[in-house]
N, C-alpha and C positions, 0 to 999 in steps of 0.2 A: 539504618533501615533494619537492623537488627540479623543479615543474614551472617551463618556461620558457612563460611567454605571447608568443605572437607578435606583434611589435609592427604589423603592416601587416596585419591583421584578425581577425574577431572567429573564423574558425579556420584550425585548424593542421591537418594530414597528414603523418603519418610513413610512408617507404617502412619495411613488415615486414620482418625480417629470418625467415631460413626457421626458425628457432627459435620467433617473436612468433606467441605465441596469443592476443594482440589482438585486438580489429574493426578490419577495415581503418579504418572512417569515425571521424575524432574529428575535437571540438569544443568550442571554449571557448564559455561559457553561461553567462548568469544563469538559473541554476535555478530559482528562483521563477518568473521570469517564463514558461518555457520552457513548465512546468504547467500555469498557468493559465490559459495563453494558449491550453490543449489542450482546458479544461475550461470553458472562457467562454460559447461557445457551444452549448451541451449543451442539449438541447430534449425536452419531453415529446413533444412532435408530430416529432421525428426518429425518421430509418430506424433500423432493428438485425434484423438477422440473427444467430445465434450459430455461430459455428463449431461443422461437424459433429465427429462422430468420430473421423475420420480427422486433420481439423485439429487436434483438439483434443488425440490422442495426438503428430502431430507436434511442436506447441508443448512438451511436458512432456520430448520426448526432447530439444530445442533448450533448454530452460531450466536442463532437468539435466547437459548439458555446461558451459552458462555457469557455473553455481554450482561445478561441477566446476574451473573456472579457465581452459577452453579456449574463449573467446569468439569464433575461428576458425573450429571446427570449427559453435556454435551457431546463425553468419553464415550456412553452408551449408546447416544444417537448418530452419530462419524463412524462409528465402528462398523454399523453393516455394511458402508459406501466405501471403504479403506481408507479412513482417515484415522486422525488419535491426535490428541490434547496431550505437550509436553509444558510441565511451568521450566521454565527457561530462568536462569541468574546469572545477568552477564558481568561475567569477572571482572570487567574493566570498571563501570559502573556502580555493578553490585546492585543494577535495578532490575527488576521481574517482568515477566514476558508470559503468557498463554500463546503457545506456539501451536495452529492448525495446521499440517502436515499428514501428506500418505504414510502409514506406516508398511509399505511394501512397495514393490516395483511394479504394480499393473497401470492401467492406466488413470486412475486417481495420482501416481506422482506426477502428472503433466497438466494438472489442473491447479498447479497453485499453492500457496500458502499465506496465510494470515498472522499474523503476529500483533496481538492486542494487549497494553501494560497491563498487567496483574495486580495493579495496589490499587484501581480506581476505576469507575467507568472513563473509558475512554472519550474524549472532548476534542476529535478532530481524526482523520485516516487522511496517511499518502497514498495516494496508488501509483502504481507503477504496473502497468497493462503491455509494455511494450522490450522486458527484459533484453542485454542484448543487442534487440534490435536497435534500439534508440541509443545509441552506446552512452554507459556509465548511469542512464537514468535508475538503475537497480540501485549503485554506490550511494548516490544520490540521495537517496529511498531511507536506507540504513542510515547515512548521514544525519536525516532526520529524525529518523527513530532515536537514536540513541541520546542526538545533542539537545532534546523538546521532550520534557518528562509527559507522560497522560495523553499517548494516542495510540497508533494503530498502523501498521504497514500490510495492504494488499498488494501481492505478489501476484503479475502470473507465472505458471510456470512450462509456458513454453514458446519457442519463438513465432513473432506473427504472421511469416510460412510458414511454419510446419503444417503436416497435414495437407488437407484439400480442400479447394474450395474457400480458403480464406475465414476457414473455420476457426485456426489461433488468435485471430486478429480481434482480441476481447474488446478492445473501445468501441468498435460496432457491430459487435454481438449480444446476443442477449441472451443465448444458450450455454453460457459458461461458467462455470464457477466464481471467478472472476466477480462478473456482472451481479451474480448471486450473493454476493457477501456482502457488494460494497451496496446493493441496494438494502439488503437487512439492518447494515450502518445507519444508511439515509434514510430509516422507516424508522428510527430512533432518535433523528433530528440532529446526529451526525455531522459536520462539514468535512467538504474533502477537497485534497485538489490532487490532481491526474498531473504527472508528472512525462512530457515526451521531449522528441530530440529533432529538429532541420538538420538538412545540410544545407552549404554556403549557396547550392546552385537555387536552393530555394528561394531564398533572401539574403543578400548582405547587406540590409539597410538596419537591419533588427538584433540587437542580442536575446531579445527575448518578445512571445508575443503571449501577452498575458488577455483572457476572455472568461466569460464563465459562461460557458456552451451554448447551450439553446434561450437561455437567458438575455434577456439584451438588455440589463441594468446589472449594477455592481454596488454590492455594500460597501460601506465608511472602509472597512478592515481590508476591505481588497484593493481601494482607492490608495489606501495606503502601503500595501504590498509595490503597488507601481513606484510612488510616489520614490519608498526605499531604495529599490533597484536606479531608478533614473540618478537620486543623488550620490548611488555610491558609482557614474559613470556609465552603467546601464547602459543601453539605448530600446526602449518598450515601446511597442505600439498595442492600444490597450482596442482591444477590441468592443467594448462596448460606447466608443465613444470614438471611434476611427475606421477606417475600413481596411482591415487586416488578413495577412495570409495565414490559415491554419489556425483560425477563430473556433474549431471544433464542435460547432452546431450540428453534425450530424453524428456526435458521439453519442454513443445509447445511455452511457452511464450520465452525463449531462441533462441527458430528456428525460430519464428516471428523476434527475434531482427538480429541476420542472414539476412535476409530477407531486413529489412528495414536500414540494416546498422546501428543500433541504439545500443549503449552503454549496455550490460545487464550484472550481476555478480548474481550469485548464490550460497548461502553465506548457508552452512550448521553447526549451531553449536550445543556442546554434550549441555546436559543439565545445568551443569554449569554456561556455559558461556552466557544462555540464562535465569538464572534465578536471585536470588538474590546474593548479594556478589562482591569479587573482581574480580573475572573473565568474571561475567558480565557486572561490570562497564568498564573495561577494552575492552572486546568487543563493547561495544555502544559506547566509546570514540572514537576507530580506525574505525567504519563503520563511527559517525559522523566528523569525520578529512576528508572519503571520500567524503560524500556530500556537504561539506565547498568547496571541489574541484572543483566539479563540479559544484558549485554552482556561483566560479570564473568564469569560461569559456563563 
């Protein structure tokens, strides 16, 4: 991939040249760690405010240049709202990152962070709405990023009590950052799948309940997402062909993909197959077979 790690610390700065539609800031990272070290401390009893309107249309016009390939110009639009564009090289990899992130502690850090490959338009987004709370669906998240070259991890970044009102609670909000990004994704034709967590008093019939929200049909590449899971032992009930708990028909980000005609799956697994083990390795293997898919297209 051609990058050079610097050997006298853990990062590097390149002077732009007036051509580099760069972020000024880069940095060599262990990705994993960088995440979860964001998402550690996530608390039902923390603050969240959601960015207004104004923020909120800001963020989409700064997201939509990044995706666009001008991380420059997107530096200049996130800055008034407290954000900043870092390119990220994760050490382990050695693959590149445009990492959206607050660069201070108000409240723009509890809104979240984007993470989109830097070598390519991106060709698929995890989201992960529920840090956290859903346990390990964050690990998850990164799991994916890292092992599926050419997509995109949406974050949020705070837990879905915090605040009031049920205002953190981004899968059915439309006020949030969050909701913000992944629909400027899906207004570029985007797929995504939303990644959440059961407990056992839910369902124990289910390892997993795979839908694609307000959508009540499923393409070839989602049919076969199931299909994966079932034969590596699974047990799936597929919601558009069954009648399922936590089919997520009233997620917002699902009726946005509705909406814009965009690809969305809504991927609920028990705890299990979201934690350590074979169940889990087994679920990350069949969601990544899915984004290899999409990633063809």
């Amino acid at each position: 991939m051609g990058v050079i790690l610097a050997l006298t610390g853990c990062q590097s700065v390149s002077e732009p040249t007036g051509q580099d539609t760069g972020p000024t800031a880069r940095e060599l990272v262990d990705l994993r760690g960088r995440v979860l070290s964001y998402t550690k401390d996530l608390s039902p009893d923390g603050p969240y405010t959601p960015p207004d309107e104004d923020q909120r249309a800001q963020l989409a016009r700064g997201v939509g240049r990044l995706l666009e390939g001008d991380a420059r110009e997107a530096e200049r639009l996130l800055a008034p709202i407290g954000l900043g564009v870092t390119r990220l090289t994760d050490t382990e990899s050695g693959r590149r990152y445009d990492e959206v992130a607050a660069t201070g502690s108000g409240e723009s850090a509890r809104w979240g962070r984007l993470y989109v490959t830097a070598d390519s338009r991106p060709r698929w987004t995890v989201q992960v709405p529920h840090p956290v709370a859903d346990r390990r669906t964050e690990a998850l998240g990164v799991r994916l990023l890292e092992d599926t070259p050419g997509g995109a991890l949406v974050l949020a970044g705070a837990h879905r009590r915090a605040g009031r009102g049920g205002a953190a609670d981004v899968a059915h909000r439309e006020d949030s950052a969050f909701h913000t990004v992944v629909t400027t994704l899906q207004g570029r034709g985007v797929p995504g799948i939303q990644l959440h967590g059961f407990a056992e008093s839910t369902t124990d019939r289910y390892d997993a309940v795979l839908s694609t929200g307000a959508a009540q049909s499923a393409p070839g590449e989602v049919s076969a997402l199931a299909d994966r899971m079932e034969a590596d032992g699974l047990r799936v009930c597929r919601g558009w062909s069954a009648r399922c708990p936590l089919e997520g028909t009233t997620n917002v980000q699902g009726r946005a993909a509705l909406r814009q005609h965009a690809t969305f799956v809504h991927l609920e697994l028990a705890r299990d197959a979201r934690g350590e083990g074979r169940d889990a390795d087994e679920a990350a293997a069949a969601v990544a077979g899915l984004l290899t898919d999409w990633s063809r297209d």
